[in-house]
N, C-alpha and C positions, 0 to 999 in steps of 0.2 A: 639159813637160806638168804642169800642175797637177790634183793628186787630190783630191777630197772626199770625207771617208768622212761619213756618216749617225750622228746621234747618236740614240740609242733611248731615252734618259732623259737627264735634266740635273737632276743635282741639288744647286746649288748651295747649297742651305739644308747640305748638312752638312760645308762650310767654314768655317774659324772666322769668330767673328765680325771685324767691322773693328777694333773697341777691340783684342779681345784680339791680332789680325795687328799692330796700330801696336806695341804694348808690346813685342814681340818685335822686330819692325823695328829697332827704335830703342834696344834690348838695355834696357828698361825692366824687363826679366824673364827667367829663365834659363829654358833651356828644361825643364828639369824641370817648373817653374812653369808651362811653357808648354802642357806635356805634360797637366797636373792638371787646370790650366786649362780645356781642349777635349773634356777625356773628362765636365766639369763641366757646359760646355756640351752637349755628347750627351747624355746622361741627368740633368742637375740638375736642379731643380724650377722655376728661374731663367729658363729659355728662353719668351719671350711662348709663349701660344696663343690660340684659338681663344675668347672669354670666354663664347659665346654657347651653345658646345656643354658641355652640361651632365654629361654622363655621360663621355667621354674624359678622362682627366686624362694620360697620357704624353703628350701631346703628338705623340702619331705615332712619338716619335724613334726608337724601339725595333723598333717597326713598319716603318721604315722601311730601319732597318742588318738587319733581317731581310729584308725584299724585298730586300736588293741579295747579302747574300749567297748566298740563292737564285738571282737570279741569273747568280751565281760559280758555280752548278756547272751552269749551262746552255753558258754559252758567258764567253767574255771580260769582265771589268770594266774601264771605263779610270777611273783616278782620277788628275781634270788642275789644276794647281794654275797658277798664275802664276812660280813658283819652277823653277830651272833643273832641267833633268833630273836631273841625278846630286849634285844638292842632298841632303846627309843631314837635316837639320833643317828636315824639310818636314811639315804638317799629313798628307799623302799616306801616309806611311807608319807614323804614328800612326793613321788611319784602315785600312788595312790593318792589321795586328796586331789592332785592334779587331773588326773584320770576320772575321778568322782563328778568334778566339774564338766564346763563347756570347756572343748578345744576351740578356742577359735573358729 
């Protein structure tokens, strides 16, 4: 029997970007670097937005690690990556520790 669960958000915008996943793939960068890198991208000034909206300037990002860990205290979060499950050097669990904390 094949199961399908419902996914209630996708939010694939707060996976790293592709440059920065090949650098790491390809051990172009240690993961420290890779670690700096991604929290750079969550909250750097560097992440395209929106040019048109004149009054936002975070870019949602903030906004948006706050909606999810919100919610984290309703019910379950699944944070799903390409990388094997029990992978340690996965964007997934830098992203969780992030989420754990204060957003901004």
């Amino acid at each position: 029997m094949i199961r399908i669960k419902s996914v209630d958000e996708w939010m694939a915008n707060r996976a790293p970007s592709e440059r920065l996943l090949n650098l790491i793939r390809f051990d172009k960068i240690t993961w420290a670097d890779f670690g700096r890198r991604y929290r750079h991208e969550l909250f750097g000034s560097s992440v395209a937005f929106d040019k048109s909206n004149k009054g936002i300037k975070n870019h949602g990002e903030k906004f948006t690690l706050r909606l999810i860990q919100q919610l984290g205290k309703r019910g379950n979060v699944t944070l799903m990556c390409h990388c094997e499950e029990g992978q340690g050097d996965c964007h997934r669990h830098l992203l969780a520790k992030i989420l754990a904390g204060k957003v901004g």
